[in-house]
C-alpha positions as CSV (number, residue, x, y, z in Angstrom):
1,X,-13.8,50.4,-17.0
2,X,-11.9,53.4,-18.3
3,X,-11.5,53.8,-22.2
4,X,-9.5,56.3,-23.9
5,X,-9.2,56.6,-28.0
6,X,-7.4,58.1,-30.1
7,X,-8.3,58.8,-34.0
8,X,-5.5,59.4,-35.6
9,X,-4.4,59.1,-40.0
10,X,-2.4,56.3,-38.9
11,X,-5.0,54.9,-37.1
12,X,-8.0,54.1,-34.1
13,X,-5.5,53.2,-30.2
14,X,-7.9,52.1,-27.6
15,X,-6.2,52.5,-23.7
16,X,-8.3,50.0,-21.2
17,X,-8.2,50.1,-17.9
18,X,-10.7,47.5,-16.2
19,X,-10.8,47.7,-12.2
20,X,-12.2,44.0,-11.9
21,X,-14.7,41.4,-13.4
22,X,-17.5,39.3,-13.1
23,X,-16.5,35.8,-12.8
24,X,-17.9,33.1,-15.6
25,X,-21.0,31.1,-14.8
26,X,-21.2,27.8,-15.7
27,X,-24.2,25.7,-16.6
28,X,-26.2,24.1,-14.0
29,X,-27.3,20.3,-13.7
30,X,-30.2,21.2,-15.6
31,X,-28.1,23.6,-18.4
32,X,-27.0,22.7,-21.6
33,X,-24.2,22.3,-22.6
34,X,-22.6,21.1,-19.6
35,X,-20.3,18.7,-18.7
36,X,-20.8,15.8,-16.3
37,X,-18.9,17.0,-13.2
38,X,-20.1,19.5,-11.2
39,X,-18.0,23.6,-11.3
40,X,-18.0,24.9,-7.9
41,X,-17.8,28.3,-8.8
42,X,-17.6,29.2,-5.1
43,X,-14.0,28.0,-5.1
44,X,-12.6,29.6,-7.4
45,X,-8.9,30.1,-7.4
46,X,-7.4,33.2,-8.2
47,X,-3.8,33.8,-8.7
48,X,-4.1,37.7,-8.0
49,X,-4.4,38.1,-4.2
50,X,-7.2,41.0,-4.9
51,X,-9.1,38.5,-6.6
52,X,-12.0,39.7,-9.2
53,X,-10.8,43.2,-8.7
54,X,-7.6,43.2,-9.9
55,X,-7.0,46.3,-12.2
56,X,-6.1,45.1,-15.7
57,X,-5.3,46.9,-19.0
58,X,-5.5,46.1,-22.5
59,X,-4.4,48.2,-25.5
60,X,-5.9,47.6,-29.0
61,X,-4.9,49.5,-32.2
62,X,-7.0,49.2,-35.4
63,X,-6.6,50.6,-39.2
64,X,-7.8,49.9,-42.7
65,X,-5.1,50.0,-45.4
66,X,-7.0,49.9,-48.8
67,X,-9.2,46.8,-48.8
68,X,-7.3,45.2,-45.6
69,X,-8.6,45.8,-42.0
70,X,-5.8,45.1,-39.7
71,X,-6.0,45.0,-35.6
72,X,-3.2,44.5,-33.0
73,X,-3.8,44.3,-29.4
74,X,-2.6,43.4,-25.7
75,X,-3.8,42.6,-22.8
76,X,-2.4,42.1,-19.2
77,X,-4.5,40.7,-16.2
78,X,-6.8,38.2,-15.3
79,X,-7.7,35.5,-17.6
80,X,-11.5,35.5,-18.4
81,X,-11.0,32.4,-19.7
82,X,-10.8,29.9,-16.8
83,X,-8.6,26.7,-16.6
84,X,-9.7,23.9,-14.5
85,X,-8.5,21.8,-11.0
86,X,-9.7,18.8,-10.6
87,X,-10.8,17.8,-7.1
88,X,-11.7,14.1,-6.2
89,X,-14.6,13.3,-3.6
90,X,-13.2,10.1,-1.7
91,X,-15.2,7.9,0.1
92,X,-14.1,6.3,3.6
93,X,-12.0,4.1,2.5
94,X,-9.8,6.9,0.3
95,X,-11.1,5.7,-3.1
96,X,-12.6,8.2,-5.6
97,X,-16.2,8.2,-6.2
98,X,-16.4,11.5,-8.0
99,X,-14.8,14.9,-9.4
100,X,-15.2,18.4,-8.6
101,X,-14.0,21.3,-10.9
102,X,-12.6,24.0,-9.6
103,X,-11.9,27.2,-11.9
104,X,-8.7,28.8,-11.4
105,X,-8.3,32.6,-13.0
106,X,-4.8,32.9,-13.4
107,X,-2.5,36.3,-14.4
108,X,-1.9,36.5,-18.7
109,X,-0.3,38.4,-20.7
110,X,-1.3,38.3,-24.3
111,X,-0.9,39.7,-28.1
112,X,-3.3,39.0,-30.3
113,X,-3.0,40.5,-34.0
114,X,-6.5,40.2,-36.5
115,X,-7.0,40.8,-40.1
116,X,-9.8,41.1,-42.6
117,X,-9.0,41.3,-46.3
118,X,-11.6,42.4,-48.6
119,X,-11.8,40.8,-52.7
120,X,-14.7,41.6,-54.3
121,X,-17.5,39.0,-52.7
122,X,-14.6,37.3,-50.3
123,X,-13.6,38.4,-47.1
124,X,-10.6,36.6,-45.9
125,X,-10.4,36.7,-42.0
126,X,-6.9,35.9,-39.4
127,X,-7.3,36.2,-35.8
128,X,-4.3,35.1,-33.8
129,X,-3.0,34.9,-30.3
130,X,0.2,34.3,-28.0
131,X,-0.7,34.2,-24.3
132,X,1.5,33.3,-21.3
133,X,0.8,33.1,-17.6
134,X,-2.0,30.3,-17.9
135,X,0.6,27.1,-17.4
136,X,2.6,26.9,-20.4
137,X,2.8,30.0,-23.3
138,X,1.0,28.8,-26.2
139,X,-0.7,30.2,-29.3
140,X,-4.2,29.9,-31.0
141,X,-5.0,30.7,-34.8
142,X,-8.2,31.1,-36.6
143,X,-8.1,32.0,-40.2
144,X,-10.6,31.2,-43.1
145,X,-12.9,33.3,-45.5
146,X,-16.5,33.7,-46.4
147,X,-18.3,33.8,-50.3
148,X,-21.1,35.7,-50.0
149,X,-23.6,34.7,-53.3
150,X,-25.5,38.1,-53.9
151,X,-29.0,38.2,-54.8
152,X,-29.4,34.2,-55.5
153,X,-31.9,32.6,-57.6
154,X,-33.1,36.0,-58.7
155,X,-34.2,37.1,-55.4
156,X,-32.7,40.0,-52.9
157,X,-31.3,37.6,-50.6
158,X,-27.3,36.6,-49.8
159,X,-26.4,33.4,-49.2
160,X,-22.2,32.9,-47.6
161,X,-20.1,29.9,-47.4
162,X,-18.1,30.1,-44.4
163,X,-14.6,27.8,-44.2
164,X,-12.3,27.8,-40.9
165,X,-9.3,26.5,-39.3
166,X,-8.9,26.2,-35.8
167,X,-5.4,25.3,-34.0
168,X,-4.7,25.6,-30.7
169,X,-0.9,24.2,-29.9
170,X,-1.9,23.1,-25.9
171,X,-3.2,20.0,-28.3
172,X,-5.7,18.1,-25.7
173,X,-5.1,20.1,-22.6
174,X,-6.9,23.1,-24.2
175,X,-9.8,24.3,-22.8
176,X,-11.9,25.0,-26.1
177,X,-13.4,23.0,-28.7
178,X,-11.4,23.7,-31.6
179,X,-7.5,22.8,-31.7
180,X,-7.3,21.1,-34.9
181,X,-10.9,21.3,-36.5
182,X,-12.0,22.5,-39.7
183,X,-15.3,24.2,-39.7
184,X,-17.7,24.7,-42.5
185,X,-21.0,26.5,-42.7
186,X,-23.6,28.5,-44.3
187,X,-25.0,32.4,-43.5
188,X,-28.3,32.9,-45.1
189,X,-29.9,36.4,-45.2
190,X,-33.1,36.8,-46.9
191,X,-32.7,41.1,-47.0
192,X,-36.2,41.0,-45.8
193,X,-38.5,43.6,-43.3
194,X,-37.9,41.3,-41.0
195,X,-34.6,41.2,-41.0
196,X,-34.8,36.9,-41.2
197,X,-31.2,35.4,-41.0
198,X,-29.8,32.2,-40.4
199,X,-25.7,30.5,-39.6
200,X,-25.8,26.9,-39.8
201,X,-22.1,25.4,-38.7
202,X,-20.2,22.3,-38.4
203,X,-16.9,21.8,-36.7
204,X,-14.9,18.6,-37.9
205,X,-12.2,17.3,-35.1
206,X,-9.3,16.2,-37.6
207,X,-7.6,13.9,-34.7
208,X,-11.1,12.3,-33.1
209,X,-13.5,12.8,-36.3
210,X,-16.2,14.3,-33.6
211,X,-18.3,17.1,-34.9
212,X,-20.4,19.4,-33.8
213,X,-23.3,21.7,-35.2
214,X,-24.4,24.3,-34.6
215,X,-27.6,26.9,-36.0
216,X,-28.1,30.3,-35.2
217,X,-31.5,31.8,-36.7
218,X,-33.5,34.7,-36.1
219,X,-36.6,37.1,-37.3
220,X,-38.6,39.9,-36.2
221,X,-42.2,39.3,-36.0
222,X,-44.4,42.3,-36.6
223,X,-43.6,45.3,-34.6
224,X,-43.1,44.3,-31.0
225,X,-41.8,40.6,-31.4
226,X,-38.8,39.0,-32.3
227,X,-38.0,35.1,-32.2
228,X,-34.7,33.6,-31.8
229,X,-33.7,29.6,-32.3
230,X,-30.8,28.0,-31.3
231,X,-29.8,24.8,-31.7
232,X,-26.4,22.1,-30.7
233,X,-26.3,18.6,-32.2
234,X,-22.7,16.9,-30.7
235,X,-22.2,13.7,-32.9
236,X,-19.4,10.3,-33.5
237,X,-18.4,10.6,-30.2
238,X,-18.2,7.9,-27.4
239,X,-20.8,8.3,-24.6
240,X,-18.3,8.0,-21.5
241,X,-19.8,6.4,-17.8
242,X,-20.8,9.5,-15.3
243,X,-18.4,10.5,-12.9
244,X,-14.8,9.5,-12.2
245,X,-15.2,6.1,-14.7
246,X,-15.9,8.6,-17.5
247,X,-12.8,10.5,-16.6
248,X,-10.7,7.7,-16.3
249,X,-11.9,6.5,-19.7
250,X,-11.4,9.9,-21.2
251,X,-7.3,9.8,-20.0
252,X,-7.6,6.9,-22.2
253,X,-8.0,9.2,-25.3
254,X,-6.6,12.0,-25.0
255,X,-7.8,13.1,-28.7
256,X,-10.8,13.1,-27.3
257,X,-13.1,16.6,-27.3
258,X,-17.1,15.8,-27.0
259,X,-17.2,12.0,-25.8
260,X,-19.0,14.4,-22.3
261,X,-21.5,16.2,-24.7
262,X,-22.7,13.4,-26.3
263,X,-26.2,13.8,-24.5
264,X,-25.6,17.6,-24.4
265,X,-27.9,18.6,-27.5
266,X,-30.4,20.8,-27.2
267,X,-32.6,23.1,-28.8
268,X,-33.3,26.8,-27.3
269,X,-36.1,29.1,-28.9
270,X,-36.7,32.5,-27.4
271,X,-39.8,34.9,-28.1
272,X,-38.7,38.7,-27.1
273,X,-41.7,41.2,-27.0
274,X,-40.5,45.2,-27.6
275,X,-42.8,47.6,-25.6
């Protein structure tokens, strides 16, 4: 990658040139979360006859006005973001018995414009996007705010209430978990040696009333350690059959977003040791 920037009164304008990527991994059968079909990464399509080293660029121009931070950007290239083909295994007679998933990296164009407004103890947060090339144009919008609570209950640590919407126009067809969910949440700092801070998250489906939770914790301990939790619960959902019943039930619904996760929670701690 090649980045030039330019610091300017009226601004920060980032240039990006990016002469390829790594192509996304996908969890395993053993890996959480997955979902119940297999990826084969190793066929992945690619609309870009050179592949994962297409040369792509990207522009991003940032500036605080006062108590607003405001960010435009664009990007042209290879999506990093994956949509899906379905592949059916057939048995000998020509009836399905399975999916495969095959990721396809098709060429995008998108603008994306993000904000950050300041008010004392609130921070109110935009980030939005338009992006064409992947099927259909659509857009994507996440805006909310966070309270931060300085100091509570007499001591030196912060405790912020997080509140987001998430739209996503491509309705059930999108590829994310979020395209008309409400999330709501919790970021607990205790200002300590340690540095010991904590995100605790729900996401609220408005159409299916699935939600899922998420934590985020971590701590130093003592000089050369450092522990980190992490932690998915995926709940009100319908457990769907394995295999091509599941996805034939899932067409069913199309509101659908986590009837595949519903066995997909799981609990990750990490110990890191500093030499």
């Amino acid at each position: 990658m090649i980045n030039v920037s330019f610091w300017r009164d009226w601004g920060v304008l980032d240039l990006y040139v990016l002469f390829g990527f790594r192509e996304r991994r996908f969890p395993g059968v053993n890996g959480r979360p997955r979902l119940p079909f297999p990826i084969d990464e190793d066929a992945a399509i690619f609309e870009s006859g050179a592949e994962e080293w297409h040369t792509d660029f990207a522009i991003r121009w940032v500036q605080s006005i006062g108590e607003l931070e405001l960010g435009l950007s664009y990007f042209s290239g290879t999506s990093r973001e994956p949509r899906f083909q379905i592949q059916a295994a057939l048995d000998p007679l020509g009836l399905p018995t399975g999916l495969t998933l095959i990721p396809v990296y098709d060429q995008i164009n998108q603008t994306g414009i993000d904000a950050q407004y300041f008010i004392g103890d609130w921070a109110w947060k935009l980030e939005a996007i338009t992006r064409s090339g992947q099927l259909d144009r659509y857009q994507a919008v996440t805006f909310g705010f966070e309270k931060t609570f300085v100091g509570i209950f007499g001591t030196r640590s912060d405790l912020g209430i997080v509140t987001e919407y998430l739209f996503d126009d491509r309705d059930a067809t999108a590829t994310v978990i979020g395209e008309d969910d409400i999330a709501f949440g919790f970021r607990y700092s205790l200002n300590n040696p340690s540095d010991t801070a904590a995100l605790l998250v729900s996401l609220f489906d408005l159409d299916s009333q699935e939600y899922l939770t998420t934590l985020e914790a971590s701590s130093r301990l003592g000089a050369n350690w450092k522990i980190i939790v992490e932690a998915s619960i995926f709940s009100n959902g319908r457990k769907r059959s394995d295999g091509f019943p599941g996805f034939l039930e899932a067409l069913s619904d199309p509101e659908t977003e986590l009837d595949f996760f519903q066995d997909e929670d799981f609990l990750k701690i990490e110990l890191i040791r500093y030499l």
